[in-house]
C-alpha positions in Angstrom: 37.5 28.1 0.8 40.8 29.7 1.4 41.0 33.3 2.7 44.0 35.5 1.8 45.0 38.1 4.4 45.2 41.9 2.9 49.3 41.9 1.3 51.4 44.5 2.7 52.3 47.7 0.8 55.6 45.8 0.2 54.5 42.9 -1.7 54.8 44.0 -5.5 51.4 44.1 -8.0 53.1 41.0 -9.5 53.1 38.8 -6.2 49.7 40.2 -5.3 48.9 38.7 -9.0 50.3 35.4 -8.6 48.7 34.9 -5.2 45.5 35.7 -6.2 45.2 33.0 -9.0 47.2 30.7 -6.6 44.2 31.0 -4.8 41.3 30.7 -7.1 42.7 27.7 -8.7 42.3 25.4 -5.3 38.7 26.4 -4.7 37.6 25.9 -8.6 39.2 22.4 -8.7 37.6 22.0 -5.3 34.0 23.3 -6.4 34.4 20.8 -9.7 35.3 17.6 -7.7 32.9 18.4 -5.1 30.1 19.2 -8.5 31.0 15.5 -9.9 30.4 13.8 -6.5 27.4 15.2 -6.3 26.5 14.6 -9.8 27.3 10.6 -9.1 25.4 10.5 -5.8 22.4 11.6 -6.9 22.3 10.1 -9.9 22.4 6.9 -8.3 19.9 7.8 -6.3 17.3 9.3 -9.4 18.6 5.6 -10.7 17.4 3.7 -7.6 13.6 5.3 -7.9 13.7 4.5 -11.5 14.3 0.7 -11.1 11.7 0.9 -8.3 8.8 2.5 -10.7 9.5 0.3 -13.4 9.7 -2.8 -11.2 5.8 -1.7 -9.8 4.3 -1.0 -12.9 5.3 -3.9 -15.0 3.3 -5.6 -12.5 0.5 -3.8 -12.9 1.2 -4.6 -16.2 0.8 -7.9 -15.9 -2.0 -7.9 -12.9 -4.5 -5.3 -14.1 -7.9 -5.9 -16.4 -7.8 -1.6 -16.5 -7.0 -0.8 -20.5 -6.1 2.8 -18.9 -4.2 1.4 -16.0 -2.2 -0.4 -18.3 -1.5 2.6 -20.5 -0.4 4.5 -17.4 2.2 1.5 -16.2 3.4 0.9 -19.6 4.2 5.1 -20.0 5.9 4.9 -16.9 8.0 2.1 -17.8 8.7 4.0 -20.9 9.6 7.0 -19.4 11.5 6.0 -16.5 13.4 3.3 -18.8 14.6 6.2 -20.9 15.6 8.4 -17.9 17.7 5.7 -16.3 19.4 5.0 -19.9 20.5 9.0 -20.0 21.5 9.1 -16.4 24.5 6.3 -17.7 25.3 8.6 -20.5 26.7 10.5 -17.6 27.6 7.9 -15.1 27.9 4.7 -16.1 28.2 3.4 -12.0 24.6 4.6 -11.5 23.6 1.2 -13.0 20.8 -0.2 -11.2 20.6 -3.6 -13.7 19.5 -7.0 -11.7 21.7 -10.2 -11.4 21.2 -13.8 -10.7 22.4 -15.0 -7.6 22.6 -18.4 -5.9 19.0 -17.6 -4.4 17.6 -17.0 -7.6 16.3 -13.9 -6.8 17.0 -10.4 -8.6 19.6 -8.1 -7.0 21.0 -4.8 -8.2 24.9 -3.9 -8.7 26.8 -2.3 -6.1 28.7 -0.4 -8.2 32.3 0.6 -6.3 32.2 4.2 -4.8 35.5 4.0 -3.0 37.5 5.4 -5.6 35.2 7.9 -6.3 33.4 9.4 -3.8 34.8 8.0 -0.8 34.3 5.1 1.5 31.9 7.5 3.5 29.6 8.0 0.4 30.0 4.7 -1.0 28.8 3.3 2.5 25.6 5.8 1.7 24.8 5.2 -1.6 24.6 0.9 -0.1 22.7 2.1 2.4 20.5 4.2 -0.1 20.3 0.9 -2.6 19.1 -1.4 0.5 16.5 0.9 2.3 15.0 0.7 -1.7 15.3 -2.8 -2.3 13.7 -3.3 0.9 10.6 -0.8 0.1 10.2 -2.5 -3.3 10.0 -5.9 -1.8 7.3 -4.6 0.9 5.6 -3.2 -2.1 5.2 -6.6 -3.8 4.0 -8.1 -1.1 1.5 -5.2 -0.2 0.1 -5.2 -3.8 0.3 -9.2 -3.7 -2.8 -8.9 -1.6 -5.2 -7.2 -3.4 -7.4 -8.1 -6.6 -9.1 -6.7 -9.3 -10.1 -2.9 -8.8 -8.7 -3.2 -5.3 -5.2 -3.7 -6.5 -5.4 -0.9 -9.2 -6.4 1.7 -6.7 -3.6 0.0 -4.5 -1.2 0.8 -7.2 -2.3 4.2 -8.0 -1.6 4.9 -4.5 1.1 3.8 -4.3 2.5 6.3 -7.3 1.0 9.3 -6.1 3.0 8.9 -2.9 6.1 7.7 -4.9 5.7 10.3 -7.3 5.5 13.1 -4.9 8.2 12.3 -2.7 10.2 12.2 -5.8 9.0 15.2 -7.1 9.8 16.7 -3.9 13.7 15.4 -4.2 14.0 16.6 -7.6 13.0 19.7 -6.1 15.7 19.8 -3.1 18.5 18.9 -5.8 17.9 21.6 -8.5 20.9 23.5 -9.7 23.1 20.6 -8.3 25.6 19.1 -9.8 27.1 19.2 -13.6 25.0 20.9 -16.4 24.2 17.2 -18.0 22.5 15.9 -14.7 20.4 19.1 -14.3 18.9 18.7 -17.6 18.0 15.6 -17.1 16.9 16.6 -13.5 14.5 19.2 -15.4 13.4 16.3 -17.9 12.7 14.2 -14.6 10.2 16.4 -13.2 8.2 17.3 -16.2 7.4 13.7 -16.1 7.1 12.9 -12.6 4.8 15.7 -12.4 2.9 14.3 -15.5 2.3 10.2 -13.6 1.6 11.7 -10.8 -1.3 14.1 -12.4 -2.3 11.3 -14.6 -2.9 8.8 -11.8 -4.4 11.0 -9.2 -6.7 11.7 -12.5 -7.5 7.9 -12.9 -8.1 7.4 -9.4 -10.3 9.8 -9.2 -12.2 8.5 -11.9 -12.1 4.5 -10.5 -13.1 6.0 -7.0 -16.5 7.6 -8.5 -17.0 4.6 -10.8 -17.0 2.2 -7.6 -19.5 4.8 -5.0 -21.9 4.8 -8.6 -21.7 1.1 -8.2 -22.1 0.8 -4.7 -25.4 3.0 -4.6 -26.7 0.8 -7.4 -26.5 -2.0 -5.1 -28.4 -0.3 -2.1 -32.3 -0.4 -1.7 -32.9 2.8 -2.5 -30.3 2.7 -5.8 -32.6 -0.6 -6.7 -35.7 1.5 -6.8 -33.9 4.0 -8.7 -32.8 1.6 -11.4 -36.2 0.7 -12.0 -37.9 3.8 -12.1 -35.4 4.8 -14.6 -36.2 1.9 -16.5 -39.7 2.3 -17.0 -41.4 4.3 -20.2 -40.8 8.1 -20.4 -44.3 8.4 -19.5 -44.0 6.7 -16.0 -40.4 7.6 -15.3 -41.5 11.1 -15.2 -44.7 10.2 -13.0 -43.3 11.6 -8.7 -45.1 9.1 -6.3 -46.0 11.2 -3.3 -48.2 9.7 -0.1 -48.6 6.4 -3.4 -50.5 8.7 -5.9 -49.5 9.0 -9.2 -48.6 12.8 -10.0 -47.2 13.9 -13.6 -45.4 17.4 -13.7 -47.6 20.3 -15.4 
């Protein structure tokens, strides 16, 4: 920011006048361009976990026998589907959409910074775009080798990390940037925060449901099984040193 050295007693009120706004107009204009930089950086950045979430739950969509799993995926998908849609209200180059190419295999756009933020944060923001495409793809292949329950508690994992990391960015970048991207910054973290309760819930719950099973399984969870399948009379019978007692 510009500093002005204190006029001399010389300089009229009128000088001292025009100086002063002289002076305030260079750092607003400044402040704004360096607002809407912002604004477009991170936005394509919010973008870039979008098209990751989405990517991972449809599928789990397609992989999981869970009718809860499912629900979660397919509100995520929802959700960050909407998000990414208002982010290009704002800024349409934060487009994250796949293409064809000669290899057949998906890629985003690289949308062209260089006019607008600057070959330095253009370079960035490919950088930023790789490092993702490069953590989905190890994600596929990670979830690729699991099955059944194993690859829903695989996923679930998986968001809880990935939901709060990006809770913890949405954090970092609020109050930055133009009004428009904070509200959807705000709107962001209510549902981040929201998956990431909801499948730290449902893990929770598939973690208990598999030690339940496992017990079942041992010796002693076999003896239990039976007991407890035997007529109220007997099931209420306590075998101590092999005689037969029934609580008074």
């Amino acid at each position: 920011m510009r500093v002005l050295k204190a006029p001399s007693l010389a300089i009229s009120l009128l000088a001292v006048a025009a100086i002063s706004a002289s002076a305030q107009d260079a750092p607003r204009q400044q402040d704004a361009d360096i607002s809407q930089e912002l604004t477009r950086y991170f936005a394509k950045t919010l973008a870039l976990a979008n098209h990751d979430e989405i990517a991972l739950s449809k599928i789990a969509l397609d992989r999981t026998q869970n009718a809860d799993l499912k629900q979660l995926a397919q509100t995520i998908v929802d959700d960050h589907s909407r998000l990414n849609h208002q982010l290009l209200q704002i800024v349409p180059s934060a487009s994250t959409a796949s293409r064809d190419t000669p290899s057949g295999k998906g890629e985003r756009k690289t949308a062209d910074f260089d006019s607008q933020c600057g070959q330095a944060l253009a370079r960035i923001c490919e950088i930023n775009r790789q490092a993702a495409e490069n953590q989905l793809q190890q994600s596929r292949i990670m979830l690729g080798d699991y099955q059944g329950q194993d690859f829903d508690m695989a996923f679930l994992s998986m968001q809880i990390g990935d939901h709060s990391w990006l809770l913890a960015e949405l954090q970092a970048i609020t109050g930055v940037g133009t009004s428009g991207f904070q509200q959807i910054v705000q709107e962001t973290m209510q549902k981040v925060q929201k998956h990431k309760q909801l499948a730290t819930s449902l893990a929770k719950r598939l973690e208990d449901d598999r030690r339940t099973a496992d017990r079942r399984q041992t010796p002693l969870g076999l003896i239990d099984g039976a007991w407890s399948a035997l007529p109220a009379p007997f099931s209420k019978r306590i075998l101590v040193c092999g005689r037969a007692l029934v609580p008074r």
